[in-house]
N, C-alpha and C positions, 0 to 999 in steps of 0.2 A: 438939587437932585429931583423933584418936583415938578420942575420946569422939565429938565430932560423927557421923566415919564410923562409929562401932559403930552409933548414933544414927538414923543415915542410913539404913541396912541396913536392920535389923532395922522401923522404917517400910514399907520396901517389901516387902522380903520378906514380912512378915507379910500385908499386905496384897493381894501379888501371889496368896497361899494360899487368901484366900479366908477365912480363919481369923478376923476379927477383925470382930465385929458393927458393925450401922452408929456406934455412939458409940463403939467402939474406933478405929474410921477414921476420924474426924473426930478424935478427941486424936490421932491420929499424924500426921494433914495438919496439925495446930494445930503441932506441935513442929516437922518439918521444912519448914516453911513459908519459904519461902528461901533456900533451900539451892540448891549450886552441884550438877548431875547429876549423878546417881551415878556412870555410867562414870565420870565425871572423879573423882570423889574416891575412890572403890575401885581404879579402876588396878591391875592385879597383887596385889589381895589375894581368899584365896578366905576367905567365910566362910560357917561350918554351925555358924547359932546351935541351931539345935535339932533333935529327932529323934521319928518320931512310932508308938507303940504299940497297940495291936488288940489286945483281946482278947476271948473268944467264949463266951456266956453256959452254966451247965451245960445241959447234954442238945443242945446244938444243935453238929451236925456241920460239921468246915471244910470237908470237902467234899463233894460229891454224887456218886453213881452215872451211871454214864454214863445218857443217855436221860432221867432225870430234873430234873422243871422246876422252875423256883426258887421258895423260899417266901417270903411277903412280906418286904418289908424292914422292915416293922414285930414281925415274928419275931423277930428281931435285936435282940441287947440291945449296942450298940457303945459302948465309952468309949473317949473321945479323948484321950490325954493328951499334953500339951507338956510337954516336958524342957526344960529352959534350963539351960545349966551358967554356974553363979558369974552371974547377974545384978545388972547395976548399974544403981543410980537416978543418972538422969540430969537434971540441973537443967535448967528451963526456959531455953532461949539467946536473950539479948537481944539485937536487932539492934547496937546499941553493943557487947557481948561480943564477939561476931559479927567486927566489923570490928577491933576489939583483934588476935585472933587471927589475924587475916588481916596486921597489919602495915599495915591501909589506913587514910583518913580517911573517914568516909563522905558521899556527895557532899552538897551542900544543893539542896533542891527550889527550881525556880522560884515555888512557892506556899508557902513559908515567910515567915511573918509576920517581920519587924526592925522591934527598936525605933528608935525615930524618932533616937537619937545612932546610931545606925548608920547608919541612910538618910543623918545629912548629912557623915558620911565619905564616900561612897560619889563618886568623881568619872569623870565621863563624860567622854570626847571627844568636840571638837565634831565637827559632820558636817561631812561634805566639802560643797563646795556641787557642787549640779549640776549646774549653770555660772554664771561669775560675768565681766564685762565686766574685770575684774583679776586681775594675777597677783598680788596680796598677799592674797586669801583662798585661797591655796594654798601659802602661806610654810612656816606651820604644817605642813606634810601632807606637802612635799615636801622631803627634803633636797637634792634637786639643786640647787633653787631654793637652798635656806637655805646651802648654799656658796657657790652665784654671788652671794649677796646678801656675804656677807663678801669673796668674793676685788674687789669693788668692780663690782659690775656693777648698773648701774640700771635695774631691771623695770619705772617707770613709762615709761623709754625704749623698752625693747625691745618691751614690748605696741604701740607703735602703732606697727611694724614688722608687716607683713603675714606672718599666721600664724606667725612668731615663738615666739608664747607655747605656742601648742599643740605647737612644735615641743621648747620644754624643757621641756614637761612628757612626753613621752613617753622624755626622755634619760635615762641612769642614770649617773650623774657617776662611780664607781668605773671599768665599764664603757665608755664612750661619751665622757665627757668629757676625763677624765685623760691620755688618749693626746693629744689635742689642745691639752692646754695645753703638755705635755712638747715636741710639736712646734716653737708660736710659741713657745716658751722660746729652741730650739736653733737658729730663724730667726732669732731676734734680739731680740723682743720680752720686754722690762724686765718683773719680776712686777708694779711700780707702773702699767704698761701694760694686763696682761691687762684688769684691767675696762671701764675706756675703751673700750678694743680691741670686746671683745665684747658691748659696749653698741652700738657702731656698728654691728657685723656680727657678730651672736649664732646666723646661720646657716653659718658655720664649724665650728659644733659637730655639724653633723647631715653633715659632707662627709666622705668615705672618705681615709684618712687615707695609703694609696698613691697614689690622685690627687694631693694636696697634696703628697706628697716629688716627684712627677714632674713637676711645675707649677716648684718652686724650682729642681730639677735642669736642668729648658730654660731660665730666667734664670740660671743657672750657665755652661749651654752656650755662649749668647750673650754670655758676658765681664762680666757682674754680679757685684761681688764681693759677700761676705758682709755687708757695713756698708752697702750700697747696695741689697741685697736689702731688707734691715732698717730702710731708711728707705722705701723705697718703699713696703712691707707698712704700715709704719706710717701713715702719711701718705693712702694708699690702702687701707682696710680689708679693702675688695671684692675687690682684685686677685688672691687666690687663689682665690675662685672661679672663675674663668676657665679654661677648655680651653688646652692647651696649642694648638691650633690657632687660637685666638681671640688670641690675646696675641700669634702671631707675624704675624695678619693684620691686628694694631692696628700694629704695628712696622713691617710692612712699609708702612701704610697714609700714617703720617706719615714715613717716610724717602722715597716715590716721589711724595706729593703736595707739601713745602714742598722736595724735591729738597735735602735733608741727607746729610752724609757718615754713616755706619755710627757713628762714633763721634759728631759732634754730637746724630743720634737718640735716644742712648742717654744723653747728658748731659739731653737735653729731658727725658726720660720720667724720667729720675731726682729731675730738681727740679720737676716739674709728674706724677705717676704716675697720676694720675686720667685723664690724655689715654687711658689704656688703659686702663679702667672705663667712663668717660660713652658717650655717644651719639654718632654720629658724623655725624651731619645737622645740627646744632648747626655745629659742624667746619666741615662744607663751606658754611655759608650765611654764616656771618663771613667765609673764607676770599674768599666771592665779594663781599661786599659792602667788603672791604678793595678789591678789584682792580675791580671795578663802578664803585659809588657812590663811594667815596672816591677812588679813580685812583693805587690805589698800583701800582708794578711789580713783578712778580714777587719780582724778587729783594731789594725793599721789604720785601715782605711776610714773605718767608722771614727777613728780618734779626729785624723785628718779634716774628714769633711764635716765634723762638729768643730772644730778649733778655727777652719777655716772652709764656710761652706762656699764660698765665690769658686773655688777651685771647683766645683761639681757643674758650672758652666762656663768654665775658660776655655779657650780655644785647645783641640787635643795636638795642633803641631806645638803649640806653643808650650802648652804643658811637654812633652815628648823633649823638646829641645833646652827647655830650661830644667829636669829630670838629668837627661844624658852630661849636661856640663858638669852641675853639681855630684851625683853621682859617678861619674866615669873620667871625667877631669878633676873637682876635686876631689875625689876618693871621698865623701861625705856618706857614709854608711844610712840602713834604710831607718834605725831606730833614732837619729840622731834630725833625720827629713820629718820623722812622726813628731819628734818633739819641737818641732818651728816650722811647721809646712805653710807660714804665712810666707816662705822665702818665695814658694809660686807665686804667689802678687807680684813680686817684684821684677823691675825692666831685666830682661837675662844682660842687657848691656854696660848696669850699673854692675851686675853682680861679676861681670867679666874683669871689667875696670878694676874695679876694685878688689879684686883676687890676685889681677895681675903686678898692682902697687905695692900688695904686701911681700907677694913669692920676691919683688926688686928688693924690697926691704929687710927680705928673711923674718917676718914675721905672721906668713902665713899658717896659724897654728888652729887647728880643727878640731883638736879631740880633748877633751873635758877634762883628761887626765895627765896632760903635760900644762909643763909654764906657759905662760903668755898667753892661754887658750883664747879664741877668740870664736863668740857664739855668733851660731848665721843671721841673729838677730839683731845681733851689732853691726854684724857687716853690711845687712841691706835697708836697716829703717832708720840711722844717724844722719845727717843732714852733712855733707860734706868737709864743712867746717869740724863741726864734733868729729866724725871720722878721720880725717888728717891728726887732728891733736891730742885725741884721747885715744884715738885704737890705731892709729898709724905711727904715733907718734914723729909727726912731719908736718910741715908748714902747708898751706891750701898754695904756697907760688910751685914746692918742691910735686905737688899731685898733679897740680895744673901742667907744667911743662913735662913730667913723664906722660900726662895724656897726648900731649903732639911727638912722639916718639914710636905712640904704637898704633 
């Protein structure tokens, strides 16, 4: 290093002198030829490589008379001479040498030639796409994704979830997600749950995470235990997103329209929690077409849609057509529909079927106060087997070949 600075120097200096003909300047820009500036490599060192002597030919005076004008400077017989104390040869420094002493690697040019087993070492990652209709050409690229993909979450689900996908890729799962999962943990939801979960409802991960503790703290307030929180959350995915003024204008909506106590309210919503997610024009148009078109009373209705609240968002042709059968075909009176209105759940095809098996068998009996009664609850929730042998009394070959008959 040493060497370099003497090296350095003496380069410039020389040439700062003026001292060194043109092919002397050119060998000193050849040697110091990439080198790092001087300030920086001299830093607090002074050096005085050499020293320079005059001397004055015989008969010619050093100095003149006052008044007296100068003789030519070709009068002048001047030698120049350069002192150098202890001069060393200094070997030519190879840029390799160069980076040795420096401790460095030196860099490689982007126009460096490789040979061809090198090129097919050489592995590239692929390019993001620049936009892609999927979130699996973004697996690779992102790990948010590549943990929701392990913790059980299905991306071909949640992309056709509106802006969804755009929404986890801007997430940073350390960040952004983690808090959220810690959260559904401590509400209730099973780790075998999160994916499910968040395949349902993957925009709970973009929602402010003191909203949500103040969302569960108002179902707290309202007398929701912790196990009933947890199944609701579950069962209802959506329900935490919800304002907490939305939730209490859903509650209050269903306890002052089917006129429920405070407590049956809150048994509804617990086994049916979607009632406070959906829409509530749905709601009111069953609500009217129970008490309208079907002619049930009030407090009918109110029985109905506490015993069976799914029916307060079933489809109304569906209701309407599975009503008119039972009703108007089997002559099933309206107080008889209040006490088993779970028969709306059921396919109107099994309920046909199997109306029509018994009328073949003469044992279609409906009313509570003759023999053989058979309740709408046997006829639509037994499993075919049971229904053949215990309320048909007939074999599952005898039910199966009158069904290719009709």
């Amino acid at each position: 290093m040493a060497v370099w600075a003497r090296q350095a120097a003496r380069c410039g200096w020389l040439s700062a002198a003026g001292l060194l003909g043109p092919r002397s300047r050119s060998g000193a820009a050849r040697v110091c030829r990439g080198a790092a500036p001087l300030p920086a490599l001299l830093s607090g060192h002074r050096l005085l490589p050499w020293r320079l002597h005059v001397s004055v030919a015989d008969g010619a005076q050093p100095s003149r008379a006052k008044g007296e004008g100068c003789a030519p400077r070709s009068s002048l017989s001047v030698a120049v001479k350069q002192e150098q104390a202890a001069p060393e040869t200094v070997s030519d420094l190879s840029t390799a040498k160069l980076y040795e002493d420096w401790d460095d690697v030196p860099p490689s040019s982007a126009l460096e030639e490789i040979s061809e087993e090198e090129a097919v070492k050489i592995i590239a990652d692929p390019l993001l796409p620049p936009q892609s209709s999927t979130l699996r050409d973004y697996v690779d690229h992102s790990e948010t994704l590549t943990k929701l993909v392990h913790l059980g979450v299905d991306l071909s689900q949640v992309e056709k979830r509106q802006k969804a996908g755009q929404l986890l890729l801007t997430l940073d799962f350390e960040k952004d997600i983690t808090k959220i999962l810690l959260f559904l943990k401590d509400v209730g939801i099973e780790d075998n749950q999160l994916g499910p979960f968040l395949t349902k409802n993957p925009y709970i991960l973009g929602e402010d995470l003191e909203a949500l503790e103040t969302r569960v703290a108002y179902l707290k307030s309202k007398k929701f235990g912790n196990a009933e929180i947890a199944q609701m959350v579950s069962r209802a995915p959506y329900l935490l997103l919800f304002s907490v003024e939305r939730l209490d204008n859903r509650l209050g909506f269903f306890k002052n329209e089917l006129g429920l106590s405070v407590k049956k309210t809150k048994d509804l919503v617990i086994r049916f929690p979607r009632l406070l997610t959906g829409k509530l024009e749905p709601v009111k148009e069953n609500l009217q077409v129970c008490q309208i078109e079907f002619g049930f009373q009030r407090n009918e209705v109110q029985q109905i849609a506490f015993k069976t609240p799914k029916i307060l968002t079933a489809s109304k042709k569906r209701l309407r057509q599975t009503f008119d059968y039972l009703h108007n075909i089997m002559g099933i009176p309206h107080n008889m529909l209040t006490r088993f209105p779970q028969v709306f759940n059921s396919k109107l095809l099994r309920i046909k079927e199997r109306h029509m098996f018994l009328i073949f068998l003469g044992r279609a009996q409906y009313d509570p106060t003759q023999p053989s009664y058979i309740s709408l609850d046997q006829l639509v929730s037994l499993p075919d087997e049971v229904f053949c042998t215990e309320i048909a009394k007939a074999s599952m070959q005898d039910f199966e070949k009158f069904l290719k008959t009709i």
